[in-house]
C-alpha positions as CSV (number, residue, x, y, z in Angstrom):
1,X,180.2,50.1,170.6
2,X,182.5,52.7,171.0
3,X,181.1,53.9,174.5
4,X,180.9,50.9,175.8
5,X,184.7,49.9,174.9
6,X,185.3,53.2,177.0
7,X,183.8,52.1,179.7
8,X,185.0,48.6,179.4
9,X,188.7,50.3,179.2
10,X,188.0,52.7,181.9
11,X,186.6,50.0,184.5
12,X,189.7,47.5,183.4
13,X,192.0,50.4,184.8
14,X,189.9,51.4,187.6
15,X,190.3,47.6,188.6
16,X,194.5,47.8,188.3
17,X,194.8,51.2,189.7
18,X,192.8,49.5,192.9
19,X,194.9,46.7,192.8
20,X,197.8,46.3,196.2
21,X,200.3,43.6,196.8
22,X,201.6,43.4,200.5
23,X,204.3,41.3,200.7
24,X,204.2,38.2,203.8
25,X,205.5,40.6,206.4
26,X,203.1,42.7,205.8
27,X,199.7,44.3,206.7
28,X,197.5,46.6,204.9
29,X,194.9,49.2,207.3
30,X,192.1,49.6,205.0
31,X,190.0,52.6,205.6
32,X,186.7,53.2,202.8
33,X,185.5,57.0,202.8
34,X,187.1,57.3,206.4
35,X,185.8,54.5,208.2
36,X,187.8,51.4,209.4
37,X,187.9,48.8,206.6
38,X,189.4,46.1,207.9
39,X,193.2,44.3,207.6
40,X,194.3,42.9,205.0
41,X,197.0,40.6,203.4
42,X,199.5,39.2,202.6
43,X,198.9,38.9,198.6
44,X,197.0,40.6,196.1
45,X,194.3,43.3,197.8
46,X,191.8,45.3,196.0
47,X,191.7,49.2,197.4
48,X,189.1,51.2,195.4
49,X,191.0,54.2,194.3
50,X,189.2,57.4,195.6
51,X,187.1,55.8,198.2
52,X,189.3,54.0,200.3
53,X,193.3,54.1,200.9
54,X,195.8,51.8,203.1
55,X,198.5,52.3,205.6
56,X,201.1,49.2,204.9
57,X,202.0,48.2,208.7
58,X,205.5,45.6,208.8
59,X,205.2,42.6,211.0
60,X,209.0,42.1,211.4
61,X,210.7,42.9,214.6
62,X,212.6,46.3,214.8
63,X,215.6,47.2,217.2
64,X,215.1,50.9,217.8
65,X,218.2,52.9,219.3
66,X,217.8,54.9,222.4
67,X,220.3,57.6,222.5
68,X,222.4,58.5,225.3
69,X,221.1,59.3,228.6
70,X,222.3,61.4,231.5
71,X,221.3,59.2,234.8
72,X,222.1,60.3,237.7
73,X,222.4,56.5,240.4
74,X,220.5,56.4,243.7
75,X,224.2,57.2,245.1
76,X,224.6,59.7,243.1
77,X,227.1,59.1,240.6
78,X,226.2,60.6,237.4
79,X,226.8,57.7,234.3
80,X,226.0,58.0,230.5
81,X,224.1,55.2,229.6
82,X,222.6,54.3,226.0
83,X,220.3,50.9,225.2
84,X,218.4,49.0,222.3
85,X,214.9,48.1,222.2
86,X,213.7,45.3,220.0
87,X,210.1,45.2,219.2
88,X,207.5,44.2,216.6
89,X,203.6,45.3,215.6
90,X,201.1,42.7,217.2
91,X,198.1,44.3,216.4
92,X,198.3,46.3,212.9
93,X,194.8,48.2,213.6
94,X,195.6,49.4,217.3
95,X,199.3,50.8,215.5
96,X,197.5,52.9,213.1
97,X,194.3,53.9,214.8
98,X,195.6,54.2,218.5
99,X,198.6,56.1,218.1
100,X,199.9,58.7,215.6
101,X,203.2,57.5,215.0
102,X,204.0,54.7,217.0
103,X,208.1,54.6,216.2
104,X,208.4,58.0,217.9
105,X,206.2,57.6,220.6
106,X,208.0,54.0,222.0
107,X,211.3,55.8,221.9
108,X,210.5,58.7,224.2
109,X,208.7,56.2,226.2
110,X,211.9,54.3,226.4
111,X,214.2,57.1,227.1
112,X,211.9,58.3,229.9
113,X,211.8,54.5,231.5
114,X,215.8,54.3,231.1
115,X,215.9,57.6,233.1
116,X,213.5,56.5,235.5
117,X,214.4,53.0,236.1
118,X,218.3,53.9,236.2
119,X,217.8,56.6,239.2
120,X,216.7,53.6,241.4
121,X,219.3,51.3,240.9
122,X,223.0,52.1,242.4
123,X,226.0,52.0,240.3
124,X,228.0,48.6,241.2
125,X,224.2,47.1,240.8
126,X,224.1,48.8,237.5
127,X,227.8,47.3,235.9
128,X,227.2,43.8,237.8
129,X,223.0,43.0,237.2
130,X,222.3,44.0,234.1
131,X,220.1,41.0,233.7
132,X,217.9,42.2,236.1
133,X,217.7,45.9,234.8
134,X,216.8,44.7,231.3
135,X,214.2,42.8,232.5
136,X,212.3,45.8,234.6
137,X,212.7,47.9,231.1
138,X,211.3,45.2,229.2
139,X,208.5,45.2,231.7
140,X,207.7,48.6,231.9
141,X,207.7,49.4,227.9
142,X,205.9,46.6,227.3
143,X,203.2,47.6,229.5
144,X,202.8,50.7,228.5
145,X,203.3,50.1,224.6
146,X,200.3,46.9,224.7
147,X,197.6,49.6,224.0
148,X,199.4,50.6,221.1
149,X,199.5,47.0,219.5
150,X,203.0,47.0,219.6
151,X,205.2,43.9,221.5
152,X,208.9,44.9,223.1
153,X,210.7,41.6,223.0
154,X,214.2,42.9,224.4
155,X,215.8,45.4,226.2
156,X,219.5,45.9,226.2
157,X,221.7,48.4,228.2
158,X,224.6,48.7,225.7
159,X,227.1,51.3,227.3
160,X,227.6,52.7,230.6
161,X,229.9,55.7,230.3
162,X,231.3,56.6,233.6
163,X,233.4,60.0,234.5
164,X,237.0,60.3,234.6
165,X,237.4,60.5,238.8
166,X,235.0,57.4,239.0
167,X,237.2,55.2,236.9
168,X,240.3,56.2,238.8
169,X,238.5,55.8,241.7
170,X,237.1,52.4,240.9
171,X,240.8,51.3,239.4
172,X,242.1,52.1,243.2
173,X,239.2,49.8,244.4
174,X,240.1,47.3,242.4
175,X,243.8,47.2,243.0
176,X,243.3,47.4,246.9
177,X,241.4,44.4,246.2
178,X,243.9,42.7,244.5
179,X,246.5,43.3,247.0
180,X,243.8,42.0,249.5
181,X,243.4,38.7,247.7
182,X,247.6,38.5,247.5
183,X,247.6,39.1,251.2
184,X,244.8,36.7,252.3
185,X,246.9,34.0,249.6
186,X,250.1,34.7,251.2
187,X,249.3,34.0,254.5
188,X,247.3,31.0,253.7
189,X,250.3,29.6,252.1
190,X,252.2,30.2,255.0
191,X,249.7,28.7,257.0
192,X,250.1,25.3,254.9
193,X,253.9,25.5,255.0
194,X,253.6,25.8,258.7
195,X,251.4,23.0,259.4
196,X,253.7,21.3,256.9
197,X,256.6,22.0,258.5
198,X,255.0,20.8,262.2
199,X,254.4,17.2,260.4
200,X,258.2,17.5,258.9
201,X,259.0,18.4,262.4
202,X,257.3,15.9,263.9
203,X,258.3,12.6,262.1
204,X,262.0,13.6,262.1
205,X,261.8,13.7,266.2
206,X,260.8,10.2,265.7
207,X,263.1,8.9,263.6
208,X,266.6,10.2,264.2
209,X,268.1,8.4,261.4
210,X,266.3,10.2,259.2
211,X,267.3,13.6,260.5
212,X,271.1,12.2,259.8
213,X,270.2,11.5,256.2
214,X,268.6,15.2,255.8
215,X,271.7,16.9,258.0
216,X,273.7,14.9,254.8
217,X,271.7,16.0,252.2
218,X,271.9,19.3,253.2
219,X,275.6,19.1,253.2
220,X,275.4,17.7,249.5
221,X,273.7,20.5,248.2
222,X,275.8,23.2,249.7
223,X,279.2,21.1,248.8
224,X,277.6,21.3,244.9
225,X,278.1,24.9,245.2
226,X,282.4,24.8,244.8
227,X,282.2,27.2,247.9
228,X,285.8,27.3,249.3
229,X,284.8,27.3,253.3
230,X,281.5,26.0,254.9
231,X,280.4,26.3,257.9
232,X,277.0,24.6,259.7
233,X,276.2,23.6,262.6
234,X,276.3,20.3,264.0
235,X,273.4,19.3,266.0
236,X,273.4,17.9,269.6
237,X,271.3,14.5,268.0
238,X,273.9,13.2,266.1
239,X,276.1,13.2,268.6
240,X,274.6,11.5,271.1
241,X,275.1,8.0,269.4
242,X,278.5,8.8,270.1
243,X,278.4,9.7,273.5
244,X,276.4,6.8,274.3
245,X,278.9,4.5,273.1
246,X,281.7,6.2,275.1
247,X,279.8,6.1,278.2
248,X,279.3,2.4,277.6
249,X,283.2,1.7,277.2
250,X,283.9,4.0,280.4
251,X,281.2,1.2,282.4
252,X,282.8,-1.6,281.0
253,X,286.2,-1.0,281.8
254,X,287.7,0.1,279.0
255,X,291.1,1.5,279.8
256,X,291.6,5.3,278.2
257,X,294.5,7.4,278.3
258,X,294.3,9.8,281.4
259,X,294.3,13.8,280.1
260,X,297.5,16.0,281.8
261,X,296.2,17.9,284.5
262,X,296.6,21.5,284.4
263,X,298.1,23.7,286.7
264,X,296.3,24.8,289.7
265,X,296.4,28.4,290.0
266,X,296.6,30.6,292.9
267,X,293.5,32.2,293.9
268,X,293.1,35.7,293.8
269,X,293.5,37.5,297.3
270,X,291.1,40.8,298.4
271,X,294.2,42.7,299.0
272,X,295.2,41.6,295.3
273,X,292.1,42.7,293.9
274,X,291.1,45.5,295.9
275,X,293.1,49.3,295.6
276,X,295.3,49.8,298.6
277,X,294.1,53.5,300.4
278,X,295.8,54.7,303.4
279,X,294.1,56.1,305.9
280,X,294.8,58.9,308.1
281,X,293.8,58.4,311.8
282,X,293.8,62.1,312.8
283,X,291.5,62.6,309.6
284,X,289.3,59.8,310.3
285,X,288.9,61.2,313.9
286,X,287.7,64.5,312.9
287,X,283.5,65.5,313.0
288,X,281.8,65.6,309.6
């Protein structure tokens, strides 16, 4: 009896020594005396101990940092750019059989796309469509990583570290075009005001009455400045009323007190205004 409780006891912990648990997320490679097994998993897995032995392979997406790169634009600017790959395992066989260690091999690939990709693009194209460069990174990794069994979900360009003279020279950019903009704002406003002046202009030539009430309004607002002495001029349209109505007293016989005459005064004479010279007539006689 008592051999066979050894062997009993010996297979009972040759069973729990062969026992796995992979958790939901995960995969188990199986290989028995160096040949492909098979996958298995999620749960409770039996491995024999000494024949066979597993690679655990995680399901869940990964966001793998891709250091710093020095890029040099297709107009040659030189930039410092860094990015973040997301990606997860799709095939747990091709991951362990395929490639030796898949982490490591996906982020030199990615660093050598960044490069790559980054040389063909120019700068402005670079800060303003980053959409688009995401997606031709996305492309390209995932490509080249769908032998491996591995799926790149995401690329993101996170910083774009520019030199100190580009800065400078992109904050002078970006101030001339400010002033542009004020300039192009500023004469459109004087454009309206112009135009809105002309119709001001207009209806006031067609009511004269109403230029009266502004000529009074104007007064009114200077008057409310307690300014000791004003002067404005007074313009020939408001007059004229007046001058119509003393024309039409003149043609209707209106009598009007006659204005004193002034003085006549001598005219001038050319003897008067011109210098008396004598002249000699022996002088004038004489040859040049």
């Amino acid at each position: 009896m008592e051999p066979l409780v050894i062997v009993l006891g010996a297979a009972v912990a040759y069973s729990f020594a062969s026992l796995r648990v992979l958790k939901q997320y995960e995969r188990g490679v199986s290989f028995f005396l160096g040949r492909f097994w098979g996958t298995k998993g999620p749960g409770l897995v039996f491995i024999p101990a000494a024949f066979a032995n597993m690679r655990k392979v995680s399901l869940r997406i990964m966001a793998l940092d891709i250091p710093a790169q020095d890029v040099i634009t297709r107009d040659n600017v030189s930039v410092r750019v860094n990015a973040v790959l997301y990606m997860k395992v799709k095939d747990p066989q091709k991951v362990v059989i395929e490639i030796e260690d898949y982490l490591y091999a996906t982020s030199q690939l990615s660093q050598t796309t960044l490069r790559s990709v980054l040389g063909e693009v120019e700068l402005d194209e670079l800060l303003s469509d980053r959409e688009k460069i995401n997606a031709i990174l996305r492309r390209i990794i995932d490509e080249r990583t769908e032998a491996w069994g591995i799926e790149v979900s995401a690329v993101e360009v996170k910083d774009v570290d520019l030199p100190e003279n580009m800065k400078r020279a992109m904050a002078r950019q970006a101030e001339a075009e400010r002033e542009r903009r004020a300039k192009v704002i500023n004469a459109q406003g004087e454009l309206q005001a112009s135009e809105t002046l002309a119709q001001a202009a207009h209806m006031l030539a067609g009511e004269p009455t109403a230029l009266q009430l502004r000529y009074l309004q104007t007064v009114t607002e200077i008057a409310a400045e307690n300014n000791s002495t004003t002067i404005f001029p007074i313009p020939i349209d408001m007059l004229r009323p007046f001058m119509g109505s003393l024309t039409a007293g003149a043609s209707g016989g209106g009598t009007a007190s006659p204005l004193p005459e002034r003085p006549a005064l001598p005219e001038p004479s050319m003897a008067a205004v011109l210098p008396q010279v004598k002249i000699d007539p022996v002088e004038a006689a004489r040859p040049k």
